[in-house]
DOMAR-100432 format. One record per residue (C-alpha): residue in three letters; chain; x, y, z. Coordinates in nm, 2 decimals. Each point is the difference from the previous one (the first is absolute). Last residue first. Layout:
BEGIN
+---------+--------+--------+--------+--------+
! residuo ! cadena !     px !     py !     pz !
+---------+--------+--------+--------+--------+
!     ALA !      A !      X !      Y !      Z !
...
+---------+--------+--------+--------+--------+
//
This chain:
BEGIN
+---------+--------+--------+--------+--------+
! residuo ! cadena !     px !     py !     pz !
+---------+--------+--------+--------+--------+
!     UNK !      A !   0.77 !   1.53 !  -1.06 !
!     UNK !      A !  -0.23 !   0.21 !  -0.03 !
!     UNK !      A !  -0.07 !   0.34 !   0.17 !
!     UNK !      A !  -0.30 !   0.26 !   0.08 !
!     UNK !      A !  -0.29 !  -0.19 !  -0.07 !
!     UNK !      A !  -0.24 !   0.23 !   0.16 !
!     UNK !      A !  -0.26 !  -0.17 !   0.22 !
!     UNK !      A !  -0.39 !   0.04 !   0.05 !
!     UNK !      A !  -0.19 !  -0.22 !   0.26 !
!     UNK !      A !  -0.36 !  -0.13 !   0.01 !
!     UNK !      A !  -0.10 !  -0.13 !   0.32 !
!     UNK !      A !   0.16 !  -0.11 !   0.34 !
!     UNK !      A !  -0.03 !  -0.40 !  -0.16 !
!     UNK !      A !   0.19 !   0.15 !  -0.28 !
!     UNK !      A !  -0.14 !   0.13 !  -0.36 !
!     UNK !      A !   0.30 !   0.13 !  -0.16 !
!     UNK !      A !  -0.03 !   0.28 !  -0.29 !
!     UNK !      A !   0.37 !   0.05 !  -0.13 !
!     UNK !      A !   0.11 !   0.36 !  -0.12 !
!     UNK !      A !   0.26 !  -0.07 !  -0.31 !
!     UNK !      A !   0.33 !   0.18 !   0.07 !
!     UNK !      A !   0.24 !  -0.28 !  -0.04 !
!     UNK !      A !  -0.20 !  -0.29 !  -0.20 !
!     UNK !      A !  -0.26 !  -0.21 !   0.03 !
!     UNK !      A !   0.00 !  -0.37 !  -0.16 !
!     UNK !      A !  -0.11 !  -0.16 !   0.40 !
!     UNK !      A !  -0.02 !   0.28 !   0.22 !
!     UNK !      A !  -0.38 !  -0.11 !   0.09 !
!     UNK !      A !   0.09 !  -0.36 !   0.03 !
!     UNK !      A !   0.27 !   0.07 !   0.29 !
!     UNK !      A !  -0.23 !   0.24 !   0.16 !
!     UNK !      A !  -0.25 !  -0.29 !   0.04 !
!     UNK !      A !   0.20 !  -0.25 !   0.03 !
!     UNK !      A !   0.03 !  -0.24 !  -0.29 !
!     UNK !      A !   0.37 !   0.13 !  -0.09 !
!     UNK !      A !   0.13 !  -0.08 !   0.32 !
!     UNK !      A !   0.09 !   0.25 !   0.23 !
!     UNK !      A !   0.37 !   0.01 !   0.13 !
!     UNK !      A !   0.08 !   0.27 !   0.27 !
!     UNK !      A !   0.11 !  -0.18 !   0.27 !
!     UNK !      A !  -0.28 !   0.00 !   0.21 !
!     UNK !      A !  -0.20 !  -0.03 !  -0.34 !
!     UNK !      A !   0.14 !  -0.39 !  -0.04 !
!     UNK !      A !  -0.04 !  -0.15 !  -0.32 !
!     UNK !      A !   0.21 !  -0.24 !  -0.07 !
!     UNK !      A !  -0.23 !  -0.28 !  -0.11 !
!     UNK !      A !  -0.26 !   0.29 !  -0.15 !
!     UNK !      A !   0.26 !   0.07 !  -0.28 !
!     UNK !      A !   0.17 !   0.31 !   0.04 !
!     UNK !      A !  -0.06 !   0.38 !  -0.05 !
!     UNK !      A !   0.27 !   0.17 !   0.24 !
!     UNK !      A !  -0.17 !   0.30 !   0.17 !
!     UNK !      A !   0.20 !   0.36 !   0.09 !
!     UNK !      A !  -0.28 !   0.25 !   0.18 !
!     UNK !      A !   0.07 !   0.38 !  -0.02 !
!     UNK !      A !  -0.09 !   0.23 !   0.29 !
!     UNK !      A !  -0.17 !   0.36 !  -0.04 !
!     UNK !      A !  -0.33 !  -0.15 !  -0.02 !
!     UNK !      A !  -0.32 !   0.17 !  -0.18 !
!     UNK !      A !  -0.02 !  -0.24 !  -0.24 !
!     UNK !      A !   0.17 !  -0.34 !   0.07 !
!     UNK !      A !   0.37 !  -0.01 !  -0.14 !
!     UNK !      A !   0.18 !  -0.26 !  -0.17 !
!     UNK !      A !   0.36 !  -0.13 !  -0.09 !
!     UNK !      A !  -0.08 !  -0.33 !  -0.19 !
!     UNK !      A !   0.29 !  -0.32 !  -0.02 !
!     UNK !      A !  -0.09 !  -0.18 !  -0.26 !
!     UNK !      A !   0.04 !  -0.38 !  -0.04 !
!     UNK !      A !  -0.37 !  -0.12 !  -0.10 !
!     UNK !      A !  -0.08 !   0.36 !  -0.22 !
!     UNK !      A !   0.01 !   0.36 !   0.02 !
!     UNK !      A !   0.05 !   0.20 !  -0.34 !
!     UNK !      A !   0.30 !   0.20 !  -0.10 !
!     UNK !      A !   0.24 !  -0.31 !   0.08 !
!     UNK !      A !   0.36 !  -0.02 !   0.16 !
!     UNK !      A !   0.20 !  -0.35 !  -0.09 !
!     UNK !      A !  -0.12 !  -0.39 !  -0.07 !
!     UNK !      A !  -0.18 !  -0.03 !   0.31 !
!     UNK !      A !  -0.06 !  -0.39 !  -0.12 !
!     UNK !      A !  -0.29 !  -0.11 !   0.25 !
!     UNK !      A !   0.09 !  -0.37 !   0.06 !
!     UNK !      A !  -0.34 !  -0.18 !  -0.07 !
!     UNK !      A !  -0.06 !  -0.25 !   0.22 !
!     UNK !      A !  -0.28 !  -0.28 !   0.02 !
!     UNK !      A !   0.23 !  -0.27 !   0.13 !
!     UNK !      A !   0.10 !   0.21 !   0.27 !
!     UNK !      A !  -0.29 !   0.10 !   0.06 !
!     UNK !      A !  -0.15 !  -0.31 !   0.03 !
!     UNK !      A !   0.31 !  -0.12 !   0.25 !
!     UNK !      A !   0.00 !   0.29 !   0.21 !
!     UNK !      A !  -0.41 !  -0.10 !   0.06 !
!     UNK !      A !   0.12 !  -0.35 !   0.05 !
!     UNK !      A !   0.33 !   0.07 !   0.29 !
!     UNK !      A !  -0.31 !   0.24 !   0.18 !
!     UNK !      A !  -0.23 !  -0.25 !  -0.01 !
!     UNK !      A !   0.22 !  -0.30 !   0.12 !
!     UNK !      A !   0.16 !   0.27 !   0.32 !
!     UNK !      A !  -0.38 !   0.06 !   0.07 !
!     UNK !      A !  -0.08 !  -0.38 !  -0.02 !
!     UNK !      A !   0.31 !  -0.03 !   0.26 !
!     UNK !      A !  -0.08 !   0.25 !   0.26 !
!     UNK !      A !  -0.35 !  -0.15 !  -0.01 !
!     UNK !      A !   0.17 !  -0.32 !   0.10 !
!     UNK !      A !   0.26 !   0.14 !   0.22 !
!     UNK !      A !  -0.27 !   0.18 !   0.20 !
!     UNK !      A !  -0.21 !  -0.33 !   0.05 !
!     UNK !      A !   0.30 !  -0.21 !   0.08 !
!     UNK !      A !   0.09 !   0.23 !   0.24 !
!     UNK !      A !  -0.35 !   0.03 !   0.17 !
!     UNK !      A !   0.04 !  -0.37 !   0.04 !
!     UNK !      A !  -0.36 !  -0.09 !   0.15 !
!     UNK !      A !  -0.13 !  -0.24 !  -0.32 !
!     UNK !      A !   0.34 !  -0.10 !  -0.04 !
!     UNK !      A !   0.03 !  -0.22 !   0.28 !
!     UNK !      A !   0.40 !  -0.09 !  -0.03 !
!     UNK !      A !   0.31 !   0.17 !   0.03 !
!     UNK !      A !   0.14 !  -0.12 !  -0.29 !
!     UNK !      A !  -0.23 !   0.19 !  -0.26 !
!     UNK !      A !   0.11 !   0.34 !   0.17 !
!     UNK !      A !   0.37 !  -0.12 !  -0.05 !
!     UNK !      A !  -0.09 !  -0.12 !  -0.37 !
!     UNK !      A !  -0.19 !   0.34 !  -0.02 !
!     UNK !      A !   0.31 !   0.23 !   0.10 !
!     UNK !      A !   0.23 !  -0.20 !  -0.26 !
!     UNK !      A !  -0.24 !   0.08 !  -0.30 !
!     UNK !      A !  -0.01 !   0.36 !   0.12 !
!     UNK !      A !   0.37 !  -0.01 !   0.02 !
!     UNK !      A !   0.01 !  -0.12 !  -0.35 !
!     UNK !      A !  -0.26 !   0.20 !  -0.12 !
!     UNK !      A !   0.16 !   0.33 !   0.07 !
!     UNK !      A !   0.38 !  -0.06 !  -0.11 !
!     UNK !      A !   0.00 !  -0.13 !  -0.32 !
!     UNK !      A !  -0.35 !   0.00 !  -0.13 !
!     UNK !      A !  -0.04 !   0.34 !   0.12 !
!     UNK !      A !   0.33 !   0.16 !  -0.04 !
!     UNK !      A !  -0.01 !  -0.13 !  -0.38 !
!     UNK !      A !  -0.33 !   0.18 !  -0.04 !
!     UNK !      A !   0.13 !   0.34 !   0.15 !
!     UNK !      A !   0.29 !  -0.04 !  -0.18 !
!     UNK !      A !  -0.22 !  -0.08 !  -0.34 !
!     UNK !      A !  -0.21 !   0.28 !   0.08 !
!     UNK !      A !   0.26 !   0.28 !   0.06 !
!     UNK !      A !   0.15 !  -0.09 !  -0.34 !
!     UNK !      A !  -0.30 !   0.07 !  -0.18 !
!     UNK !      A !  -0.11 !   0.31 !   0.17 !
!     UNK !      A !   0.38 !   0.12 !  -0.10 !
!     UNK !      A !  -0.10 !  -0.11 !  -0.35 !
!     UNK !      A !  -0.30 !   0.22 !   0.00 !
!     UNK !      A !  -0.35 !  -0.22 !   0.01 !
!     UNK !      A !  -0.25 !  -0.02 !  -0.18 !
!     UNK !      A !  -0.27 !  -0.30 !   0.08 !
!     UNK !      A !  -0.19 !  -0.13 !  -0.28 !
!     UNK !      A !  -0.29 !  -0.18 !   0.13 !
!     UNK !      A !  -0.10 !  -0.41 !  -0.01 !
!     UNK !      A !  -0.17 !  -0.13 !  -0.23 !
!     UNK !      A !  -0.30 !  -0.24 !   0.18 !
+---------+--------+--------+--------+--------+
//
């Protein structure tokens, strides 16, 4: 089974490897430490510690092998200077019809996206639809509210 591309801005990259170097450094050490103590105590079919430091652990292991894949799957989005049409990198100014406020998205890879903070990846449903448009083009977005019309008002 191929794996998928991932993109992934060089920040995102970066962020990734710390937070993959904190885990095997730091995290799994003192997990690893917290089950020898819970393995020490004895009867392990009633240790509730040894229990929660064991799922604690195959979470940690999942998390360190899905950073991993990507990782090894990257694409380093090249923002390579301002662009007339939206693409993996942009920053897009937007407005919904009939709003007066505008709405600022970064389009990243889906590793770093995180809507809270105003990064969408490029698969999400907005994120797709402004895809290759450019400033003034009226966007059609079907949402899980319904349909949605924005003006691109910006890029970035």
């Amino acid at each position: 089974m191929q794996e998928e591309v991932t993109y992934v801005t060089a920040e995102g990259m970066e962020e990734l490897r710390r937070e993959l170097t904190q885990l095997r450094e730091v995290k799994r050490p003192e997990l690893a430490q917290r089950l020898k103590e819970a393995v020490s105590m004895g009867d392990l079919k009633e240790n509730a510690d040894y229990h929660d430091t064991r799922e604690q652990m195959a979470l940690l292991d999942g998390r360190i092998n899905h950073i991993e894949a990507i990782l090894r799957n990257a694409v380093i989005i090249e923002n390579d200077g301002p662009s007339d049409e939206v693409r993996i990198g942009s920053k897009v100014t937007i407005r919904e019809e009939g709003e007066e406020d505008d709405e600022v998205y970064s389009i990243v890879g889906a590793a770093e996206a995180n809507p809270r903070e105003g990064r969408i990846s490029q698969k999400s449903p907005i994120g797709a639809a402004l895809i290759g448009r450019r400033k003034g083009d009226k966007v059609r977005v079907e949402t899980p509210n319904g349909q949605v019309v924005f003006k691109i008002r910006k890029i970035e």
